[in-house]
C-alpha positions as a Markdown table, in Angstrom:
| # | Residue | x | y | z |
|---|---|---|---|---|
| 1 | Unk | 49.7 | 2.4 | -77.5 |
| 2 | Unk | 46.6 | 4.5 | -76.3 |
| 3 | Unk | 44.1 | 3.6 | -78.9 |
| 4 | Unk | 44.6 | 0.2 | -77.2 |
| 5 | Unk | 44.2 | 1.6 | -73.5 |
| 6 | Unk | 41.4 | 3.4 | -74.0 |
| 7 | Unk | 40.3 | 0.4 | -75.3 |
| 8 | Unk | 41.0 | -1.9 | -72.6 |
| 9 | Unk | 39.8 | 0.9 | -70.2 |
| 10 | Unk | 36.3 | 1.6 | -71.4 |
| 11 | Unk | 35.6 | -2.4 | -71.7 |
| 12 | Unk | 37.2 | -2.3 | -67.9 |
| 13 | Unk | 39.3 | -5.4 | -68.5 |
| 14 | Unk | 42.0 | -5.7 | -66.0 |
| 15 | Unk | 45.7 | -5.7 | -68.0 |
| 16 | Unk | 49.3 | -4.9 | -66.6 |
| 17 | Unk | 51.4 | -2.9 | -69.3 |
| 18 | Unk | 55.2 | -4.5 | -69.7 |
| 19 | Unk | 57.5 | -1.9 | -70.9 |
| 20 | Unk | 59.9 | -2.5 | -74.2 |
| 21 | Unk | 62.9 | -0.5 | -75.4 |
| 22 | Unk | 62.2 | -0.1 | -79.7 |
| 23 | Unk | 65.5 | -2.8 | -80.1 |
| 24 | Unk | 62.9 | -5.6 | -77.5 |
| 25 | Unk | 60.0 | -5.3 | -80.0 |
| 26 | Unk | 60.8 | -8.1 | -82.7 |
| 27 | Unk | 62.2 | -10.5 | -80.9 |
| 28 | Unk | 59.3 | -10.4 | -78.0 |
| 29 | Unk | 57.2 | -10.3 | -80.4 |
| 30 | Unk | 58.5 | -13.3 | -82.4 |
| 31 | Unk | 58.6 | -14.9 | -78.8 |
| 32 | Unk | 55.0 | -15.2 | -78.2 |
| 33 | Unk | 53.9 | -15.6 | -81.2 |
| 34 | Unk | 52.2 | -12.3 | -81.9 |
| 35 | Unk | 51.4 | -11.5 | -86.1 |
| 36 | Unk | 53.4 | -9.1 | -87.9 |
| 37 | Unk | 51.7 | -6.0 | -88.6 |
| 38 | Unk | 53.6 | -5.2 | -92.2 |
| 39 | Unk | 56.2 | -5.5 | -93.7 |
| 40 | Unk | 59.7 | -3.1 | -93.5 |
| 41 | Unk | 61.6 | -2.1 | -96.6 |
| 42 | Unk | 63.4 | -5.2 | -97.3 |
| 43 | Unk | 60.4 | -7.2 | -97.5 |
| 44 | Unk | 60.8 | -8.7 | -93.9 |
| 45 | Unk | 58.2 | -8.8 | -91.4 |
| 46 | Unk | 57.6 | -5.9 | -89.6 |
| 47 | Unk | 56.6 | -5.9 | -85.7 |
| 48 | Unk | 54.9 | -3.0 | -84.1 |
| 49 | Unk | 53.0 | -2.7 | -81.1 |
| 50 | Unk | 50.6 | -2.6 | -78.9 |
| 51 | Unk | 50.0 | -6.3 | -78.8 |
| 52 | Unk | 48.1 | -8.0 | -76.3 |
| 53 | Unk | 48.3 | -11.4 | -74.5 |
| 54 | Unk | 45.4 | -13.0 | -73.1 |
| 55 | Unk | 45.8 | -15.7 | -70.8 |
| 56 | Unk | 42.2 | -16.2 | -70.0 |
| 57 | Unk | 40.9 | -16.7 | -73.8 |
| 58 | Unk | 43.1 | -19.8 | -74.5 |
| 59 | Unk | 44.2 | -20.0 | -79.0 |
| 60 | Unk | 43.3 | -22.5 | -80.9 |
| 61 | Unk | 47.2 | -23.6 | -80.1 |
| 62 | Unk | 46.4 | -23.8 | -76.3 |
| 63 | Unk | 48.2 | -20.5 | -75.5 |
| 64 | Unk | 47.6 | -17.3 | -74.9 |
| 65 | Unk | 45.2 | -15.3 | -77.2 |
| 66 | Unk | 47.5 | -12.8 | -79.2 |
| 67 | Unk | 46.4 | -10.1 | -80.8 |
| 68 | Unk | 48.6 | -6.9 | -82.5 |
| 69 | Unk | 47.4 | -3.9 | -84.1 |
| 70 | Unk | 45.3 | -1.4 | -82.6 |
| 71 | Unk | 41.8 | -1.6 | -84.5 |
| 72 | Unk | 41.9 | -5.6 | -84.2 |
| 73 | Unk | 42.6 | -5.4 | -80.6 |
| 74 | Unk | 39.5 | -2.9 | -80.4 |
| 75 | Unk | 37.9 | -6.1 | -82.3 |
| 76 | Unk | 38.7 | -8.7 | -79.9 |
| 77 | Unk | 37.8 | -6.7 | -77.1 |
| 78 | Unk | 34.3 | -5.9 | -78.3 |
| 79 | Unk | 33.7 | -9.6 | -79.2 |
| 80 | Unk | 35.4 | -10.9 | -76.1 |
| 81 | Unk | 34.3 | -8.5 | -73.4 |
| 82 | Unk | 30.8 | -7.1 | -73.9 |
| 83 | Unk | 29.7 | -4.1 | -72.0 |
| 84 | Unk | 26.4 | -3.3 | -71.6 |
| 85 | Unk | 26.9 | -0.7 | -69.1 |
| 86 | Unk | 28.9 | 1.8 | -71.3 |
| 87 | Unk | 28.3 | -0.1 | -74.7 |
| 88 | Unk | 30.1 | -1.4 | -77.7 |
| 89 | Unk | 32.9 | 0.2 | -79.6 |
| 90 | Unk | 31.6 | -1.1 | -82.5 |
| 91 | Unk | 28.0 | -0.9 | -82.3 |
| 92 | Unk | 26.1 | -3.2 | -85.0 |
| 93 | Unk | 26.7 | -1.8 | -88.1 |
| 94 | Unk | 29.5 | 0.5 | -87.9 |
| 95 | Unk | 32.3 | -1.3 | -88.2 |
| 96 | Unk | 32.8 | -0.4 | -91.6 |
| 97 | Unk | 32.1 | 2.6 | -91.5 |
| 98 | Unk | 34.9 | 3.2 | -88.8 |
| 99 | Unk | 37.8 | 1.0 | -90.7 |
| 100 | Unk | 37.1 | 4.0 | -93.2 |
| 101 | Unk | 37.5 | 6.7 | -90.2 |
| 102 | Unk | 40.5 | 4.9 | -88.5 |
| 103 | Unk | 42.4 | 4.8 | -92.4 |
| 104 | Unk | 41.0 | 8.4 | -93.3 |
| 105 | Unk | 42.2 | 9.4 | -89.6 |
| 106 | Unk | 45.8 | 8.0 | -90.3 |
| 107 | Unk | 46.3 | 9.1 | -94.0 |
| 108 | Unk | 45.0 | 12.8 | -93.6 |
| 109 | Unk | 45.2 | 13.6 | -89.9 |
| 110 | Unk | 48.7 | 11.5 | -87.9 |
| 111 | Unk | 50.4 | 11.6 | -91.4 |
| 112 | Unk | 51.1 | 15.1 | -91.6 |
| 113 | Unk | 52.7 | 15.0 | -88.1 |
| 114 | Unk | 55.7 | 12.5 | -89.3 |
| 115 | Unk | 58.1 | 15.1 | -89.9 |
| 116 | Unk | 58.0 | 16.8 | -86.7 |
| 117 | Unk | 56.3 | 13.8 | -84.5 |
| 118 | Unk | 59.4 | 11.1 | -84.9 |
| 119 | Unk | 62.0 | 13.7 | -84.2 |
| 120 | Unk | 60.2 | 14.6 | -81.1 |
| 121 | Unk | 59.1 | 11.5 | -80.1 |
| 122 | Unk | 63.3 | 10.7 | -80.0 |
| 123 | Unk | 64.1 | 13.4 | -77.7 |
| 124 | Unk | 61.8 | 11.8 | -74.8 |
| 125 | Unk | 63.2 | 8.0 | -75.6 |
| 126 | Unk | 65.0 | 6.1 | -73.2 |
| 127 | Unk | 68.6 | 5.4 | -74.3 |
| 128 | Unk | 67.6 | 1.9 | -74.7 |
| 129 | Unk | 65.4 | 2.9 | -78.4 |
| 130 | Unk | 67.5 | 6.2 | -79.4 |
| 131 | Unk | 70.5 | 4.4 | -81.7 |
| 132 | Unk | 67.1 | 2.1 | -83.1 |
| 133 | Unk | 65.2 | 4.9 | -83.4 |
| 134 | Unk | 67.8 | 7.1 | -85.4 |
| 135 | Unk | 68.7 | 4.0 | -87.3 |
| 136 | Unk | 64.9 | 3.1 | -88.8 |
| 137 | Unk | 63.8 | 6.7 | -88.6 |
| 138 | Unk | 66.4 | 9.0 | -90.4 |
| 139 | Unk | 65.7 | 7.1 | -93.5 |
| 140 | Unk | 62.3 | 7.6 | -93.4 |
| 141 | Unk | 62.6 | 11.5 | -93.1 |
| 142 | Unk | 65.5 | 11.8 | -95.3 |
| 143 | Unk | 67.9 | 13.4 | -92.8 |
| 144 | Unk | 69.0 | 13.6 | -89.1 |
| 145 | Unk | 66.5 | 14.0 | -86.7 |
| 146 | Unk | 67.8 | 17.6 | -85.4 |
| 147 | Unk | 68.0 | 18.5 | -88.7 |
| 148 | Unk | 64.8 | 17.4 | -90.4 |
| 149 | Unk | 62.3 | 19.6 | -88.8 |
| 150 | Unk | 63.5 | 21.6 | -85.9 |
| 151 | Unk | 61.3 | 23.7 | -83.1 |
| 152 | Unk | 60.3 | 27.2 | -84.3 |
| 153 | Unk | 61.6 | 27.0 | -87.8 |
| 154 | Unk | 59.1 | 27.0 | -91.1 |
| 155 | Unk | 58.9 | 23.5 | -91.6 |
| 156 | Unk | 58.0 | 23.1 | -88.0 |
| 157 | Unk | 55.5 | 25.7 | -88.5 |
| 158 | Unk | 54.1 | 24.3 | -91.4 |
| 159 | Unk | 53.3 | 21.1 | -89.7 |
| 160 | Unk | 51.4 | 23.0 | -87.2 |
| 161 | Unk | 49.5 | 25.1 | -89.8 |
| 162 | Unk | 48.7 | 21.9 | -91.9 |
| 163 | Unk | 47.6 | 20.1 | -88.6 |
| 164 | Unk | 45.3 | 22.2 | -87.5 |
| 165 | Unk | 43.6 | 22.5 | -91.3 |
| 166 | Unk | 42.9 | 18.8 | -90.7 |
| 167 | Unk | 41.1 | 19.1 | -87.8 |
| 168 | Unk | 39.5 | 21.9 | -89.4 |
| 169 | Unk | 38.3 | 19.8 | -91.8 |
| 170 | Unk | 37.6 | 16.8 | -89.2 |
| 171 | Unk | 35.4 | 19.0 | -87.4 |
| 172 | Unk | 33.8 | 20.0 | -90.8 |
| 173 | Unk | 33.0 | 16.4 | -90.9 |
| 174 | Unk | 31.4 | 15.8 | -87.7 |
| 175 | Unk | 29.3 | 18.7 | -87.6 |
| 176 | Unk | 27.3 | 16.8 | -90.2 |
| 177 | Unk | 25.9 | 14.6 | -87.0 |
| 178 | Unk | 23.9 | 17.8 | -86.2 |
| 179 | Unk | 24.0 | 19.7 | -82.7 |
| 180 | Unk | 22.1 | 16.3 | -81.6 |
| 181 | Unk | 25.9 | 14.6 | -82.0 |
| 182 | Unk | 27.4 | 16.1 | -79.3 |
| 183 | Unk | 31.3 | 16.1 | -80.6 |
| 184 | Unk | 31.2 | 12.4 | -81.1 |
| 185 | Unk | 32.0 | 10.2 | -84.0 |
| 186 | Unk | 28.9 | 8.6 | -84.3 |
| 187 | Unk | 26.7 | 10.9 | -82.3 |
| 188 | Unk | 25.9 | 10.4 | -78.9 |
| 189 | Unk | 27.4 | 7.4 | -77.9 |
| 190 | Unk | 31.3 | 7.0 | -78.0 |
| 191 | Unk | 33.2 | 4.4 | -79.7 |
| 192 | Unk | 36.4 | 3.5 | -81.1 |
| 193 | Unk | 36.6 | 6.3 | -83.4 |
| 194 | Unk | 36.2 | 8.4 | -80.7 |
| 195 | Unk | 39.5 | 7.0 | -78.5 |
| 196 | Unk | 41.4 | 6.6 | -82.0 |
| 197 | Unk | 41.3 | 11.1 | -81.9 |
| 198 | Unk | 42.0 | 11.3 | -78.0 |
| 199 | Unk | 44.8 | 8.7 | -78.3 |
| 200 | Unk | 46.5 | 11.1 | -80.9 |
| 201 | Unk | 45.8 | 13.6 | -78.5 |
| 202 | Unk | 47.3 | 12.3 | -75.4 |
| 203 | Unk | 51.3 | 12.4 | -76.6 |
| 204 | Unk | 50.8 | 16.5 | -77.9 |
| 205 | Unk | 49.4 | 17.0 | -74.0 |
| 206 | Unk | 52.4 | 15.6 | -72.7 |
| 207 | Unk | 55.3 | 15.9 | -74.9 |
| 208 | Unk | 54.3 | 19.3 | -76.7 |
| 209 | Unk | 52.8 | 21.1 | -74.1 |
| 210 | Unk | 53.0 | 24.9 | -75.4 |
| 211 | Unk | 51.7 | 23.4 | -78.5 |
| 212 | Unk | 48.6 | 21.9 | -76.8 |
| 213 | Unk | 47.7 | 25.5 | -75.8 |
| 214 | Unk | 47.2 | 26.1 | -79.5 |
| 215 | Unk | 45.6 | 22.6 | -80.2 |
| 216 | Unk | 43.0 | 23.1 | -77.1 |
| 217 | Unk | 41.4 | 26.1 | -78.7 |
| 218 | Unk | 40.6 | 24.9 | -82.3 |
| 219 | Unk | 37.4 | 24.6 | -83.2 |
| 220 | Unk | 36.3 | 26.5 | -80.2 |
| 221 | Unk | 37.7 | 23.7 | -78.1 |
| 222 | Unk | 36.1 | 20.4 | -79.3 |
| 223 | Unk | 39.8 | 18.3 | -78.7 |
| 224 | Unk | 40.1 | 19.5 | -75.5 |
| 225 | Unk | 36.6 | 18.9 | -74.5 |
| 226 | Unk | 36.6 | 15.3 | -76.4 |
| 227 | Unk | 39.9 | 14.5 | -74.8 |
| 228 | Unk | 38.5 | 15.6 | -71.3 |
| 229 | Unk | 35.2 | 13.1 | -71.8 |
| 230 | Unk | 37.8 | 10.4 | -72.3 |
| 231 | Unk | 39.5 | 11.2 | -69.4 |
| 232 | Unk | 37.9 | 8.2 | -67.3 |
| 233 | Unk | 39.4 | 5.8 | -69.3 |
| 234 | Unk | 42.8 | 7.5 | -70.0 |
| 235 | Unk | 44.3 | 5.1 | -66.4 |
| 236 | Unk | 47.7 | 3.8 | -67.2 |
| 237 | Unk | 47.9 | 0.0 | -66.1 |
């Protein structure tokens, strides 16, 4: 959900959030018509959000403009809702290049936190999404959610330890911009890639708090400091 408010704050487009228990999802989504973004075990359709609805950019159907998915959303936002002022997300030429950060990002980086992020993520769910969330999840972990990886022990540890070797090498990575670069993705000037690394970071400040006073000091702060120059488009609508 942040990679598309950051999104929809930077380009400063107006947009009211509604609010879905995990059981609401498919069957909103199937509602209006938004496009599946996989598909689950069974070969079924699988609905995730965010989504977005557009009521001022009417489809080709003569409803609502619907995106899903996060980096198409950042799409139709760029090409929708230009903004000179504080730029593109995609400047010309680098949308490739960022397709390739935003799947690097999700295979080496928000991968590794699975076995301690989906347990964690259930102890701050409304009761609404816990039985879905412990139905669709435990399978996926292979074991109950208190059991899988829990607070303090090795595994949970390990997660930590291999997290942080990530960002090692992420920063690694960067730092080939030159001091010129500043701490951004592709230099000076922020885009998507840029929101797709504070939108990871936004759920460890809030739901792992003694864990973000570990996170905010690697690589001599460059998360914290990235998160904080996102900070003025971090509103929640």
């Amino acid at each position: 959900m942040w990679k598309a408010r950051y999104a929809l704050n930077y380009k400063g487009v107006p947009y009211k959030t509604v609010w879905l228990e995990y059981p609401e999802i498919e069957p909103t989504m199937r509602g209006i018509g938004a496009a599946p973004t996989g598909k689950k075990p069974d070969g079924s359709p699988l609905y995730t959000l965010p989504v977005i609805v557009d009521p001022s950019r009417p489809a080709t159907s003569g409803g609502p403009t619907v995106v899903s998915e996060s980096f198409l959303i950042a799409e139709y936002l760029d090409e929708t809702y230009p903004t000179p002022s504080t730029g593109a997300l995609f400047p010309p030429g680098t949308k490739a290049l960022q397709q390739l950060f935003y799947d690097h990002f999700f295979k080496n980086v928000l991968m590794v936190t699975i076995p301690m992020g989906l347990p964690e993520m259930f102890k701050h769910l409304n009761e609404g999404s816990r039985p879905y969330w412990r139905l669709t999840r435990e399978p996926m972990l292979g074991g109950k959610l208190e059991e899988v990886c829990p607070k303090g022990s090795e595994k949970w540890n390990g997660v930590w330890d291999e997290l942080e070797k990530a960002f090692g090498a992420l920063a690694a990575l960067l730092d080939k911009n030159g001091k010129e670069g500043n701490m951004l993705v592709m230099g000076t000037h922020p885009t998507f890639s840029d929101l797709v690394i504070a939108a990871f970071l936004e759920p460890h400040f809030h739901l792992c708090p003694e864990e973000w006073q570990r996170m905010r000091t690697w690589n001599s702060g460059r998360w914290e400091r990235l998160r904080d120059q996102c900070a003025k488009w971090r509103s929640v609508n």
